[in-house]
N, C-alpha and C positions, 0 to 999 in steps of 0.2 A: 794472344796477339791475333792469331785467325778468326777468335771470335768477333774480337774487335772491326777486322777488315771486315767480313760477312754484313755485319751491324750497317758499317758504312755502304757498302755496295747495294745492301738493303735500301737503306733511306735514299741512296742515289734513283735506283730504280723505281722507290715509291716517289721520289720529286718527278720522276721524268712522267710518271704515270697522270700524277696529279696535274701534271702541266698538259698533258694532250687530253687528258678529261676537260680541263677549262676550256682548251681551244677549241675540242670541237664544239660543249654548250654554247659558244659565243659565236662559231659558224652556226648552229643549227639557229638560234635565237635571233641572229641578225638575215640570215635568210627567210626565213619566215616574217620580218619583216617588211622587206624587199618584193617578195613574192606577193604578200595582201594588197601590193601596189599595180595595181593592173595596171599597162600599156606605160609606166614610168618606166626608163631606162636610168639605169644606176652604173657608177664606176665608184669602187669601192675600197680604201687600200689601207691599213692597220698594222701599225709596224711599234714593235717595244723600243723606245727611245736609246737605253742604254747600249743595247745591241745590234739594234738596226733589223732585228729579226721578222720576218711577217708572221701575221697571227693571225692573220683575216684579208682575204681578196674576195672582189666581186666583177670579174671584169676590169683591172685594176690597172692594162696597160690601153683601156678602151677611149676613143679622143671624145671628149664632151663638150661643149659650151661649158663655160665657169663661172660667167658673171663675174661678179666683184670678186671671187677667190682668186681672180688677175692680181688686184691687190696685196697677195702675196708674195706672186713670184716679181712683183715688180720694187715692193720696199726689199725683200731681200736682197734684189742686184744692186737697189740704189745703195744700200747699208755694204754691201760688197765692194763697190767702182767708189763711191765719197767718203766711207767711214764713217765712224760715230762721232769723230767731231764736225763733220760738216757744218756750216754756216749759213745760210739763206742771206744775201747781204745787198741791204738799198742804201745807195749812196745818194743824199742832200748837198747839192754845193753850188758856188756861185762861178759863171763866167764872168768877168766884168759887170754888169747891171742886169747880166740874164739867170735865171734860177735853172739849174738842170736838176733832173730826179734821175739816177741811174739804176734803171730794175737790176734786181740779180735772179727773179722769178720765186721771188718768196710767196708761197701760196697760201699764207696765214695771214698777212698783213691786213689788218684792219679784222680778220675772222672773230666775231663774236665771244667764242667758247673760249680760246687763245688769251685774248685780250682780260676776262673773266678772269681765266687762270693766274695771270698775272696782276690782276689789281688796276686794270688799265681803265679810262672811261674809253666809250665808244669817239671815234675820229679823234683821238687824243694825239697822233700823231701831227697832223695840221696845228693844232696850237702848239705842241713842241719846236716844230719849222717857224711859225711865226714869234716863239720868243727868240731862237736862234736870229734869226734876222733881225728883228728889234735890240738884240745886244751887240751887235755889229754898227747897230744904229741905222739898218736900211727902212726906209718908211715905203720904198716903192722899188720895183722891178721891171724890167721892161716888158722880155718872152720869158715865158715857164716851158722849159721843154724838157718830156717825158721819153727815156729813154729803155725801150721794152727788146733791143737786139741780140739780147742773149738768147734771144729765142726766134725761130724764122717768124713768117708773117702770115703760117698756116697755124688760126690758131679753132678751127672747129676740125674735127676729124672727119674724114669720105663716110665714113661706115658707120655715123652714128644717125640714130634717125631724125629725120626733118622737122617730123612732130613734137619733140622733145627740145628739141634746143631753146628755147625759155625756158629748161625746168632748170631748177640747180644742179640736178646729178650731172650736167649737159651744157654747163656753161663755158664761153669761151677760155681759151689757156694762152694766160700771153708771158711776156718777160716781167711786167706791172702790174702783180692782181692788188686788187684790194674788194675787201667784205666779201669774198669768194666770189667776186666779182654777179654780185646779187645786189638786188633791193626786196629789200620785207617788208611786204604790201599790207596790209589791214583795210578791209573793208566795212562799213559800216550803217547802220539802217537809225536814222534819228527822229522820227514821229515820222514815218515816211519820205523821209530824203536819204538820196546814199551818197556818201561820203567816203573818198578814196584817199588815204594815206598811205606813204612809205619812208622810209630809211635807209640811207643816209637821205636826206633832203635835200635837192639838188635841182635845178633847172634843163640841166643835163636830160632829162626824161621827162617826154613828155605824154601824157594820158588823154585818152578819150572813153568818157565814163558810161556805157551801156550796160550799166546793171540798173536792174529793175529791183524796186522793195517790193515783198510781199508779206503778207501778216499770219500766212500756215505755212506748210509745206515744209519742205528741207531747203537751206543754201548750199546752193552751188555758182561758184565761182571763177572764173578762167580767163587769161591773160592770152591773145595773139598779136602779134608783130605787124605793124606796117611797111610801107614800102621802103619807108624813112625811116633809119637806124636807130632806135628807142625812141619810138611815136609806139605806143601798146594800147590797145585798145581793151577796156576790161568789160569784162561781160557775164551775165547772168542772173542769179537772182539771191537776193537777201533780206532775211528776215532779220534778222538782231546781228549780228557781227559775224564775220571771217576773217581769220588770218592770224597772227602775221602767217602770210606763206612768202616760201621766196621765189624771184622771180629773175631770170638769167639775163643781163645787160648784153648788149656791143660795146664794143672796143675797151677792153679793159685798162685801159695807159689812158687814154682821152680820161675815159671814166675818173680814174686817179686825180688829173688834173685841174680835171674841172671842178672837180672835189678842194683841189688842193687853193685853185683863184678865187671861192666863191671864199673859202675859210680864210685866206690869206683877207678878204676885204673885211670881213668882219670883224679881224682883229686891228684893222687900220692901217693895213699895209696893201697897196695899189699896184694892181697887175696893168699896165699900160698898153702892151704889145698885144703878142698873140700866144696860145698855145700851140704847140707845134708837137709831134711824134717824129723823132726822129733819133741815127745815133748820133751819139753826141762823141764821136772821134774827134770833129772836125774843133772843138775847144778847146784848145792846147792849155790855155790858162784857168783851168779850172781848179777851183779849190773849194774842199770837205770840210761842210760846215758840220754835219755825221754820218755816220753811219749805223741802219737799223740793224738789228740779228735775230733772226730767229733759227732754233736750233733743229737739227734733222731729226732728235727723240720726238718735238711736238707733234713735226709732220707725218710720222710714222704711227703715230697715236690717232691723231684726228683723219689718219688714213685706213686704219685697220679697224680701229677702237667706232669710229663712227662712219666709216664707209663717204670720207670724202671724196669724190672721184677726183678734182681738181689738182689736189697735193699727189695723186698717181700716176698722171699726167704731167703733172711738173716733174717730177722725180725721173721718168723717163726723158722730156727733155734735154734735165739740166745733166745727168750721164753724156748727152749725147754732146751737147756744147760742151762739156769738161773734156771731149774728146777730139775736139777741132786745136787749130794751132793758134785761132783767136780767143779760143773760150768764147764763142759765141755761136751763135745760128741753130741753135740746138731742135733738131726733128724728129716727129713720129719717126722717119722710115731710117734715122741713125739707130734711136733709140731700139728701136726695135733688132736690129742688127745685135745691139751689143749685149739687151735680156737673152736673145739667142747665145750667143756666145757664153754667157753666163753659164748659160743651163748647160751648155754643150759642153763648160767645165767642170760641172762636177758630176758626169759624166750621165748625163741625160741625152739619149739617143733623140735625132731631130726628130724622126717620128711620134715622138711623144709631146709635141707641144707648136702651137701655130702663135706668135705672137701680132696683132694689128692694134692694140693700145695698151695703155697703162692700167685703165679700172674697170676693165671687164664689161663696157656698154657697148661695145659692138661685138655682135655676135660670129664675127669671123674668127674671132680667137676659138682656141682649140688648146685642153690641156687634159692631163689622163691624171685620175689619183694616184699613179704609182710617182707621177712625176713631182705632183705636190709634195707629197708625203719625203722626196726624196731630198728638195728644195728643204721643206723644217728641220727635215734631221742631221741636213748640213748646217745651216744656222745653229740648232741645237747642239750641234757637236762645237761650235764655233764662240769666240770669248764675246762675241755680241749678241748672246741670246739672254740676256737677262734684259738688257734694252729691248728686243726684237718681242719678250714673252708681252711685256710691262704695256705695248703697243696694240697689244690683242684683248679685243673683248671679253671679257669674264662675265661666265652662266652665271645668272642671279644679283649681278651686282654693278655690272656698267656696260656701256656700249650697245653696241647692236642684239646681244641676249642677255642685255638684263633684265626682262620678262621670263627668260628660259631657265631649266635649271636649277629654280627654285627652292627644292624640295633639300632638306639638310645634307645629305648625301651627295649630291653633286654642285652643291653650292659656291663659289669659290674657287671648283679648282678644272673648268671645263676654259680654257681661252682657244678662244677662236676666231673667224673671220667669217662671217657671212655670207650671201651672194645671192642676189636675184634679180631677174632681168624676166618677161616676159616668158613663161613655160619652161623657167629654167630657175631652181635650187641650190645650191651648195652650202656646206661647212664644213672647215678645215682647222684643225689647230693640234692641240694637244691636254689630253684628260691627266691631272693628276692623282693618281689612284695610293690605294696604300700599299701597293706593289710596284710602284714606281710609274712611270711617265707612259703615259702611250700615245706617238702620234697617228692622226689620222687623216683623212681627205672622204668627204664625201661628196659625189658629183651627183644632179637628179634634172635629167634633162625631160623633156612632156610632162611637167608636172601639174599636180591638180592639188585642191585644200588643203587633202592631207596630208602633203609630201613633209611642211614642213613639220608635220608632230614624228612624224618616221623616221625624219631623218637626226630628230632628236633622240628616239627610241632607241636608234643605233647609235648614237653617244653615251647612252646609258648605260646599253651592252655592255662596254669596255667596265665599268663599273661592278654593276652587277653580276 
């Protein structure tokens, strides 16, 4: 019987040993990393899932820029405050001879990838409305009025930059998105003539074409704004083709609409009135001819999985209007109160995180890897992390690094969330090892070329 205990006590002392041998090669290994990175600053934080134990710090309660690793701590409180069954829900319906659209700020509707996944053709919702209406028997409408109040009528943020707001990461956030409220421009050089296309096709937008063809050199191509709210003026030079690239609208609800009069005429049904943005309280007789759905798994995918900004932005939001007594008005600076709150409940000291948006594009946010790392492991401790994993990009095989991780060894089992933003790095997620789970957070703020191969190196760490 003593021998037996000794045996055990044995192998106990040889496991503990074996354990602090790995932990420190994987400090030495990931430091040495870190360290070949001149003048980059790193927050670093490594924690065994099943435990919670740390395994690795590098600066790990230090405040960083995150970029899109915002992304996280924002679908986690949205999947916390709505649940996994949430709903995203556009209401189709008639007052009298007026058509209302009521947003509920579904930020997939009409989204490409979305619509793919589902088997949908592109603006297939327009001819859905118009057979609705044609089975009612209505051939014409008066007003079509777009209703976007579930959300205030801030719908660019202070703190993102000027320069960017035409791009997609940076487009407007309203109650009524639609096509991530983009149009995907294609440019084109035909024996020397250029020719400008986009989609949806719409009159809604209009262009002024200064791009020049050229027969060497490289295309480059670029879109700036007029005075007058989608008047773009296109610019630069093209030899054989560009694009599609996408290119960020005004007024997303208008957008909608106008979308929704030109397809309504098409199909034989006459919009008479006007289009109008407004809420639609004041229609007491309004009646649901449908209602769309899209589910909170998609957004949490095309949020993590492909670094939508717009659906993390929304998700902040609509937290914040689910917390009014109208269910409406939903804002930046609610939302941002109640991510606070979030973190502050599973017990994340305020010094450890500054929130100013949803997806990490403005550089005022502030978040530390101990904080990230502590955010997944609540999740991961939590009966929604098989929805929340499923939502993250997987090394080698989809999303934002499926270029990464390709090597047999880490293939498949690296999900994470990406981040970059001008001299700023991140990735965060969780490595499935043959030793079980380990999460991580890596933050790499001044960064240069190689930040992002290093900071893959240190996901490999965990492996190796």
């Amino acid at each position: 019987m003593k021998v037996r205990v000794k045996i055990l006590l044995i192998a106990v002392v040889l496991s503990i040993c074996l354990s602090s041998f790995a932990k420190a090669d994987l400090s030495k290994r990931i430091d040495y990393i870190i360290s070949s990175q001149k003048n980059v600053n790193y927050s670093v934080h490594i924690v065994k899932a099943d435990s919670g134990r740390a395994v690795y710090g590098h600066n790990s309660r230090e405040l960083m820029i995150p970029a899109s690793n915002m992304k996280i701590i924002t679908t986690a409180a949205a999947l916390e405050y709505l649940g996994p069954d949430y709903e995203f829900k556009t209401k189709v319906g008639l007052c009298g001879d007026t058509l209302v659209v009521i947003g509920g700020g579904d930020p997939l509707l009409g989204d490409e990838k979305t619509d793919a996944m589902h088997g949908r053709e592109r603006d297939w919702i327009f001819d859905d409305i118009a057979v609705l209406l044609k089975r009612k028997g209505t051939r014409a409408v008066q007003n079509i009025v777009v209703d976007s109040s579930i959300f205030d009528n801030e719908r660019v943020h202070p703190h993102w930059p000027a320069k960017d707001l035409n791009k997609w990461f940076a487009c407007e956030v309203s109650g009524l998105n639609y096509n991530d409220n983009c149009i995907d421009m294609t440019v084109t050089n035909v024996r020397g003539k250029i020719y400008v296309s986009f989609v949806p096709r719409t009159n809604f937008i209009k262009l002024v074409n200064q791009v020049k063809p050229i027969s060497q050199g490289k295309s480059i191509v670029g879109t700036y704004r007029n005075k007058k709210p989608n008047n773009l003026t296109v610019h630069g030079t093209c030899k054989d083709k560009v694009g599609p690239f996408y290119v960020a609208i005004e007024r997303p609800a208008v957008f909608f609409g106008f979308l929704l009069t030109e397809n309504l005429s098409k199909s034989g049904i006459k919009a008479r009135g006007e289009l109008i943005e407004k809420a639609s309280g004041d229609y007491k007789d309004f009646k649901l001819l449908k209602e769309y759905k899209t589910a909170i798994a998609d957004c949490l995918a095309r949020c993590n999985k492909n670094s939508l900004g717009l659906v993390a932005e929304v998700l902040l939001k609509t937290i914040a209007a689910n917390s009014n007594p109208d269910g409406k008005g939903g804002s930046w600076e609610r939302g941002q109160e109640l991510v606070g709150d979030y973190l502050s409940g599973i017990g994340i000291d305020k010094s450890q995180f500054y929130i100013d948006d949803g997806s990490g594009l403005s550089r005022q946010n502030e978040l530390s890897a101990w904080a990230i790392t502590r955010v997944l492991l609540s999740v991961y401790k939590s009966e929604n992390w098989e929805m929340y994993k499923k939502s993250l990009a997987v090394g080698g095989v989809d999303g934002t690094i499926d270029d990464s991780f390709k090597d047999q060894k880490y293939k498949g089992k690296v999900f994470g969330k990406t981040g970059y933003i001008s001299g700023v790095k991140s990735l965060s997620g969780v490595c499935s090892t043959a030793k079980g789970d380990y999460i991580f957070s890596i933050l790499a703020n001044n960064t240069n070329g190689l930040t992002t191969t290093a900071i893959n190196n240190i996901a490999k760490a965990i492996f190796d």
